[in-house]
C-alpha positions in Angstrom: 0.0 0.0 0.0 3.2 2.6 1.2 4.4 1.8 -2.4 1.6 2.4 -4.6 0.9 6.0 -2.3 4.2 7.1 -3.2 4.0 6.8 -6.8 0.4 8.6 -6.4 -0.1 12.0 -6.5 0.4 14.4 -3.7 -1.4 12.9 -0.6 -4.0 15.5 1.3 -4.6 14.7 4.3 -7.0 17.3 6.8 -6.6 16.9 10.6 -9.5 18.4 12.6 -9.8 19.1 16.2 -8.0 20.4 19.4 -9.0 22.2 22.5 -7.2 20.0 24.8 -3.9 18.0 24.6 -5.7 15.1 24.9 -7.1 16.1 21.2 -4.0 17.9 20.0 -1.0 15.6 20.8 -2.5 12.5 19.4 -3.2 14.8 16.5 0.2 15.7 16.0 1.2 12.2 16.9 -0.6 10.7 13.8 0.6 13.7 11.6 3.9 12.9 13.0 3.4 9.2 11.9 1.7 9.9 8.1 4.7 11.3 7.3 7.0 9.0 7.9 4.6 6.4 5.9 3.8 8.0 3.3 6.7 10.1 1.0 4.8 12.7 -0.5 2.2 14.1 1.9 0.7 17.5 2.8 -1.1 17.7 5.9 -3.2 20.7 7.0 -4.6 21.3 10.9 -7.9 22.9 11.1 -8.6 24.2 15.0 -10.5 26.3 17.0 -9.2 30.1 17.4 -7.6 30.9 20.1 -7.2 27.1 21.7 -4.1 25.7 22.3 -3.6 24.0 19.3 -3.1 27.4 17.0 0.3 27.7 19.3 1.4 23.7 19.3 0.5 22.3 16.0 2.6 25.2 14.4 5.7 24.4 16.7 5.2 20.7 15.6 6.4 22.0 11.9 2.5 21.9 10.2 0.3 24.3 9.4 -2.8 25.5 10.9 -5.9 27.3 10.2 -8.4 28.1 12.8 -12.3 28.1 12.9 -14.4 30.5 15.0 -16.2 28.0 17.3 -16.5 27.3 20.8 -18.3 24.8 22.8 -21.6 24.7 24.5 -21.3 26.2 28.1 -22.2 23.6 30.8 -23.5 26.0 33.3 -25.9 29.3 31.9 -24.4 32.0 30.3 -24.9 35.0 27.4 -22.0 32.6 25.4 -24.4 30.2 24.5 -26.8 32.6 22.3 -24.2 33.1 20.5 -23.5 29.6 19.7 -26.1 28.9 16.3 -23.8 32.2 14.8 -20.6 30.5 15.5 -21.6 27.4 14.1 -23.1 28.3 11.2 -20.4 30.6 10.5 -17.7 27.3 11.4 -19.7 25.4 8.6 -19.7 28.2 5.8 -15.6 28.1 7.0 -15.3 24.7 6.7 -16.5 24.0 3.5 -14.4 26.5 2.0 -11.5 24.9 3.5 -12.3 21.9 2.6 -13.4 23.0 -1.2 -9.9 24.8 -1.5 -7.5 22.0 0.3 -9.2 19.0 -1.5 -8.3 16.3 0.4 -8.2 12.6 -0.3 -9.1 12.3 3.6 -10.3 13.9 6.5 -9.6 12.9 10.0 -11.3 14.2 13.1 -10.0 13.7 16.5 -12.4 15.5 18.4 -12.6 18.7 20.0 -14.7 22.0 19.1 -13.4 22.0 15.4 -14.1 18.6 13.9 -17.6 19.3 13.9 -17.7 21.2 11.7 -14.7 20.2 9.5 -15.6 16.3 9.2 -19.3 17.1 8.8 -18.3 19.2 5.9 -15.7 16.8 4.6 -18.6 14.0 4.3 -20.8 16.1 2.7 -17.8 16.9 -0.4 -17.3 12.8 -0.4 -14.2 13.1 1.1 -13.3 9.4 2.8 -14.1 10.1 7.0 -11.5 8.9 9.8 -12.5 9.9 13.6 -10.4 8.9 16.4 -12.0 8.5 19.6 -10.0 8.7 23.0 -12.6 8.2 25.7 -14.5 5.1 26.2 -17.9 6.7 26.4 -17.7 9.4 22.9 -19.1 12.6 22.8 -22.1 13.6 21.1 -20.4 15.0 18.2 -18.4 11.8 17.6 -21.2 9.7 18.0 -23.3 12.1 15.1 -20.0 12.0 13.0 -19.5 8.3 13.6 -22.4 7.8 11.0 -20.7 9.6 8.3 -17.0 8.0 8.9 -15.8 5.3 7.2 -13.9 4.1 9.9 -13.4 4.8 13.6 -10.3 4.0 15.4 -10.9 3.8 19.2 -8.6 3.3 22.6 -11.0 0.8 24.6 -13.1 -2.1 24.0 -16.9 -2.2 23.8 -17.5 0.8 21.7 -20.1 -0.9 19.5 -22.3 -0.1 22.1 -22.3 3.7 21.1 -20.5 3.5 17.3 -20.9 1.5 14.4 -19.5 -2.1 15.1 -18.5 -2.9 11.5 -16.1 0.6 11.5 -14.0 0.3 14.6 -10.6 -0.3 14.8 -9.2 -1.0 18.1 -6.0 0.9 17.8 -5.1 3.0 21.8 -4.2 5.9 21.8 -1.3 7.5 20.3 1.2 8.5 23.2 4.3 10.9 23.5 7.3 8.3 22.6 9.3 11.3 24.8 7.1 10.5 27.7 6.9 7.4 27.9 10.8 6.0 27.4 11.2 5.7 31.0 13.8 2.2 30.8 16.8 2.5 32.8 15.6 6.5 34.2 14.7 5.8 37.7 18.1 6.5 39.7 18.5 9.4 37.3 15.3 10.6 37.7 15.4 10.7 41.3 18.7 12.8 41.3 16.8 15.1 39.1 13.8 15.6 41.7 16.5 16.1 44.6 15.2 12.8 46.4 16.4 9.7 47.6 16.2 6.1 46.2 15.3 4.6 49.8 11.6 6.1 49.8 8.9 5.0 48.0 8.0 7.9 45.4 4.2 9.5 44.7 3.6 11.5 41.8 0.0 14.1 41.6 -0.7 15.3 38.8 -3.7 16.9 37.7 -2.5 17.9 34.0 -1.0 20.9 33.0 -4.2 22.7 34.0 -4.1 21.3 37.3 -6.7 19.4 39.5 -8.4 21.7 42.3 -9.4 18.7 44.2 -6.4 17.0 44.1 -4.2 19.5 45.2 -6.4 20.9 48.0 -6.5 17.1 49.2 -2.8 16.6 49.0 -2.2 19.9 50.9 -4.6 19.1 53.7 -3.1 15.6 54.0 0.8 16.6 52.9 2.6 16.6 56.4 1.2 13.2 57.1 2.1 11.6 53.7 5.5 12.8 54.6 5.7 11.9 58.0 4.8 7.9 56.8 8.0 8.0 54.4 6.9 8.8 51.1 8.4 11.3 49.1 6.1 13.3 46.6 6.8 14.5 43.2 3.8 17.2 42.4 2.4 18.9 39.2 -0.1 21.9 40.4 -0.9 23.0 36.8 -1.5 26.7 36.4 -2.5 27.5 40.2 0.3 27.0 41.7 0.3 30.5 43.7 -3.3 28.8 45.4 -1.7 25.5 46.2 1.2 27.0 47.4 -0.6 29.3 49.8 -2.4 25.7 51.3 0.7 24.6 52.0 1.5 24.6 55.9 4.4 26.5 56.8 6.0 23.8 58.8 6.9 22.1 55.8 10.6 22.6 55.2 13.3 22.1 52.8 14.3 19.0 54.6 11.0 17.0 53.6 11.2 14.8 50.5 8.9 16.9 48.3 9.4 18.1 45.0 6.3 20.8 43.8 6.5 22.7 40.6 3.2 24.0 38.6 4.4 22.2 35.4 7.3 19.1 35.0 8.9 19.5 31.9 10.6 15.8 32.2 7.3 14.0 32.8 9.2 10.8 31.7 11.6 11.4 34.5 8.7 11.8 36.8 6.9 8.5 35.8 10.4 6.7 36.0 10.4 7.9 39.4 6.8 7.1 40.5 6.0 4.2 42.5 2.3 5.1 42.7 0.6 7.8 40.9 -2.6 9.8 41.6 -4.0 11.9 38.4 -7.5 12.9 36.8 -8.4 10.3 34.4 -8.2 12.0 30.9 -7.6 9.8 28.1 -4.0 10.0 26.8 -2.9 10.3 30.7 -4.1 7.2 31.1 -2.8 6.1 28.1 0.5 7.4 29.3 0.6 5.7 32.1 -0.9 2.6 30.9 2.3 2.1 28.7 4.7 3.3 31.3 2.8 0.5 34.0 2.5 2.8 36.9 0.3 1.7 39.4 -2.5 4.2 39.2 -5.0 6.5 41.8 -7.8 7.7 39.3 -9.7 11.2 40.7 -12.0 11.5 37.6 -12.8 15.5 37.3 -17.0 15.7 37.3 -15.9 19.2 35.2 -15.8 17.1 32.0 -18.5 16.6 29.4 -20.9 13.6 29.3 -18.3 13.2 32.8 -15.8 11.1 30.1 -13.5 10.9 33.0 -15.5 8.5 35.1 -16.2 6.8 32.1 -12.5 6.0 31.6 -11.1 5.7 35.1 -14.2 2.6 35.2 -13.2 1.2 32.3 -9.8 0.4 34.5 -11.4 -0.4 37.4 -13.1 -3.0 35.9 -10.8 -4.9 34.8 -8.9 -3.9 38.3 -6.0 -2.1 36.5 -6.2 1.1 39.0 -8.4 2.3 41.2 -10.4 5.1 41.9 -11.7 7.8 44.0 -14.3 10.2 43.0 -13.9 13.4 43.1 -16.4 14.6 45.8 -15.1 12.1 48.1 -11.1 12.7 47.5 -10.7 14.9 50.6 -11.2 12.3 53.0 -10.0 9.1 51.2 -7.2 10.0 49.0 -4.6 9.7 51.6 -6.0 6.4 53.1 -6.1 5.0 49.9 -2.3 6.4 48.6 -1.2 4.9 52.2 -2.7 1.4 51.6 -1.1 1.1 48.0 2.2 2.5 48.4 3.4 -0.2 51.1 1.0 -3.1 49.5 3.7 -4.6 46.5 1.5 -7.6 45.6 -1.6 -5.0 45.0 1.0 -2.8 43.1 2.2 -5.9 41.0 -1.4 -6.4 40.4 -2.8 -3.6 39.2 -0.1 -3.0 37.2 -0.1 -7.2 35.7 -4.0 -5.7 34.6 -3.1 -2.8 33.0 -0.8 -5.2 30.2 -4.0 -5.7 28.0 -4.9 -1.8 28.0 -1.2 -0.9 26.7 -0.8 0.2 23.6 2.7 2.0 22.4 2.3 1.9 18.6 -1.2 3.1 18.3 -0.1 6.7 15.7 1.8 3.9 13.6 -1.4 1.4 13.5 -3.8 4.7 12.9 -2.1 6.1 10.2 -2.2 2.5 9.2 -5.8 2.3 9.2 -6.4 6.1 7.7 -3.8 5.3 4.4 -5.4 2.2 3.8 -8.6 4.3 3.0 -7.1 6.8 0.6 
C-alpha cells in the first residue's frame, strides 16, 4: 500500500480538532506518523481560534488554520446565544477549506473544530477517519461516527455507542518522549532532589491542574510525609493557590518536590512508584504504557463526565483504582497509604493494565487512515 501511495499524487490529508492535549497531541502524533509512511504528503490542521492547538500544531512543523467555534457552556451563560452564529459561521468556513485544500481524507480527532470540519468533509465525499479517545464518545463523535468510514478507538466495547462494522481497536497514540522511562529511575530521582530509599508518589492533575487534588494533598501533605513517602507534584497553572495551602512547617528537609508544570514527565513516571492523576484519556494512556500503578480522581468538570467513564473502564478490569472526586478529601490519603506499602496490590494492578497498553497506536492509525485513501 506505502508503495503504490508514493507513486500517487500528492497525498492530502486534513486533521480536525483540538481544544485539549488530549485532542492535540494524538493529533500531532498521527501527523507525525503519516509522514513518515507516506513520502509525499501534505497535511493541513484545522482548530478552534484561540485554543491551544493554533500555538502547538505550528511548533510541531504543520500548518494551521483556525475556525471561530466554541463549545456549548455547561453551566448558563450570554455565550451560549451566541452559539447557532458561530456554528453556522464554522460550517460556511469549513467547507471552503475543505473545497480549496481537497483532500483525499479527513480525519477528526475530536474537540470544538471537527464538527464542523468532518461534517463538511462527508458532505464533499471526502473518505471520514474519527479517532476517539474516551471510552464513552461525545455527542459530536457519536453524530459523525455515521458519516465516517472508519473509527479508530482506545478501549473495548465501543459498539455499544459506534458502528461495530467501522472500529478499529487501535489505543491511543502517546508521546514516545514521555513514555521511554527504561533505565531513568536513579537518574530521575537525582533530578527531583530525592532519595532512592523512599517509596515515590507522583499528583498530577495535567497541566491545567486538578483543584481537588491539590487541596486534598495539601490538607493531608505533612502526614504523607511523615509515613516516608516522598512526593513528586504537578499543580498546573495554580500553583500561587496550592502553594498558599501549604503549611508553613513544611521545610526544605521534607522529600517533596512541587512545581506547577514538570517538563521531564518521563523522569517523573520513572520515578513514581504510585501515581494519583485525573483520568483523561492520553494520561491514562501514558501511564498505561509506562505501568505505573495508578489512583484515578476522575474531574466531574468534563462533558458527558468522560472521565468516570475512563477511570471505570480500568477499574473494571482492576488495572487502578479510583476515587471520585467529591469524596477525594477524605479518602485520597487512606487510599495512597494502603497502595504504596502493598507490592503484591502494586504488581497487580499494574499485571492488569498489560492488556490496555498500547505503544504503537499513531503507527497502527495512520495504518488504518492510508489504507482508506
Amino acid at each position: 500500500m506505502v508503495k503504490e501511495l508514493k507513486q500517487h499524487k500528492t497525498l492530502r490529508i486534513l486533521i480536525a480538532g483540538g481544544g485539549t492535549g488530549g485532542h492535540v497531541f494524538p493529533a500531532i502524533a498521527i501527523a507525525s506518523a503519516l509522514q513518515k509512511k507516506a513520502f509525499d504528503v501534505r497535511i493541513l490542521f484545522v482548530g478552534a481560534r484561540g485554543r491551544m492547538e493554533m500555538t502547538r500544531v505550528p511548533e510541531a512543523g504543520f500548518h494551521i488554520i483556525g475556525l471561530d467555534i466554541a463549545g456549548l457552556q455547561r453551566s448558563l451563560s450570554p455565550r451560549n446565544l451566541l452559539l447557532p452564529f458561530k456554528v453556522c459561521r464554522s460550517l460556511a468556513g469549513a467547507k471552503k477549506i475543505v473545497k480549496r485544500f481537497r483532500p483525499d481524507l479527513a480525519i477528526g480527532v475530536g474537540g470544538y473544530a471537527s464538527g464542523p470540519l468532518i461534517w463538511a468533509a462527508a458532505r464533499q465525499k471526502v473518505p471520514v477517519l474519527i479517532q476517539e479517545q474516551n471510552s464513552y464518545p461525545g455527542l459530536t463523535n457519536r453524530i459523525l461516527g455515521k458519516k465516517a468510514g472508519k473509527i479508530c478507538v482506545a478501549y473495548e466495547g465501543m459498539e455499544k455507542y459506534l458502528p461495530k462494522h467501522k472500529l478499529y481497536l487501535t489505543g491511543n497514540p502517546v508521546r514516545e518522549s514521555m513514555v521511554n522511562i527504561a533505565g531513568k529511575r536513579n537518574e530521575a530521582i537525582r533530578y527531583f532532589g530525592l532519595t532512592e530509599e523512599k517509596p515515590t508518589l507522583l499528583v498530577t492533575g495535567g497541566s491545567l491542574g486538578a483543584r481537588t487534588i491539590n487541596e486534598s494533598i495539601a490538607k493531608t501533605l505533612e502526614k504523607i510525609l511523615q509515613d516516608g513517602i516522598q512526593v513528586i507534584w504537578q499543580t498546573g497553572t495554580n500553583f500561587q493557590e496550592t502553594a498558599a495551602l501549604l503549611s508553613k512547617k513544611l521545610n526544605a528537609g521534607h522529600s517533596l518536590y512541587v512545581n506547577s508544570f514538570i517538563s521531564r514527565m518521563d523522569y517523573a513516571y520513572a520515578a513514581a512508584d504510585v501515581v494519583v492523576s485525573r483520568a483523561g484519556a492520553i494520561a491514562i494512556s501514558e501511564l498505561c504504557v509506562v505501568r505505573k500503578p495508578l489512583i484515578l480522581v476522575p474531574s466531574p468538570n468534563v462533558a458527558e463526565d468522560h472521565q468516570t467513564h475512563n477511570a471505570m473502564a480500568l477499574v473494571n478490569q482492576h488495572a487502578a483504582i479510583m476515587v471520585k472526586d467529591a469524596e477525594a478529601a477524605e479518602k485520597l490519603e487512606p487510599e495512597i497509604n494502603k497502595l504504596i506499602f502493598d507490592k503484591n496490590k502494586q504488581h497487580s494492578l499494574v499485571e492488569k493494565m498489560a492488556g490496555l497498553s498500547y505503544r504503537n497506536a499513531a503507527d497502527v492509525i495512520a495504518d488504518v487512515a492510508l489504507g482508506m485513501i
